[in-house]
C-alpha positions in Angstrom: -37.2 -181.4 -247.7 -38.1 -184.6 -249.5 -37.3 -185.8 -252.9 -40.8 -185.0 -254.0 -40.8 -181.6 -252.5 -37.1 -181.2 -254.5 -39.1 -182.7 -257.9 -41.8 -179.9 -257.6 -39.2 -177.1 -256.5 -37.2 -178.5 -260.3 -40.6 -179.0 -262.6 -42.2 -175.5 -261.0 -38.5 -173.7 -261.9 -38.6 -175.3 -265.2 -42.0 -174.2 -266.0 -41.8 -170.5 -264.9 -38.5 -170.3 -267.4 -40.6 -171.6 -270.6 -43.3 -169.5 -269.8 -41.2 -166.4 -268.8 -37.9 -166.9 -270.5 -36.2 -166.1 -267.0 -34.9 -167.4 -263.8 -37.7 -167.5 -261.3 -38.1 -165.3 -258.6 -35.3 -166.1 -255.7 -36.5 -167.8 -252.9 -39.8 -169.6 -254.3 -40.8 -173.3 -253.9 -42.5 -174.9 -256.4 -45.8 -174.7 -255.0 -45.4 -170.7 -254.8 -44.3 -170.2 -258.2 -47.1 -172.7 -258.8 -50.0 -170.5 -257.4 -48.2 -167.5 -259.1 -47.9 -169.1 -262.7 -51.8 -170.6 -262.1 -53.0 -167.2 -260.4 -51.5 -165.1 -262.5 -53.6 -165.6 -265.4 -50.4 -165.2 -267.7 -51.3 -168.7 -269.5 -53.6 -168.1 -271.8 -52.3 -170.5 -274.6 -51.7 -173.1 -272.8 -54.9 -175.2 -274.2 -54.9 -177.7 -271.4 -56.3 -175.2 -269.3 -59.2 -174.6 -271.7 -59.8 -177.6 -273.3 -63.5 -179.1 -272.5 -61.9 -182.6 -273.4 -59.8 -182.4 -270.0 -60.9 -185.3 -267.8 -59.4 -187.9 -265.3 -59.1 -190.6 -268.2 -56.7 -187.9 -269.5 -54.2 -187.4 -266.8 -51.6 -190.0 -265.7 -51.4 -191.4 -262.3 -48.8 -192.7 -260.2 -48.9 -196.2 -259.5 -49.2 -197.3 -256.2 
């Protein structure tokens, strides 16, 4: 697995528990508890999701 891989396994983990206020589910990576938290529908505060102002001048890159 690569560091990036282990970085989106940690964020995706840390997500589900401040949205769910427990451990996630054993055995997920971070890009299935990803499509669960996303697919679920069970966001609906999160106003980044809704807002209209969302655009690519918005959201922060990495540099090359």
């Amino acid at each position: 697995m690569s560091r990036r891989d282990d970085r989106i396994d940690k964020e995706a983990a840390a997500l589900w528990r401040s949205l769910h206020d427990a451990p996630p589910p054993a055995g997920c990576s971070g890009a299935a508890l990803l499509d669960m938290i996303v697919r679920g529908g069970d966001v609906p505060d999160y106003q980044r999701l809704h807002t209209p102002s969302l655009r690519d001048r918005n959201l922060t890159w990495p540099k090359a």
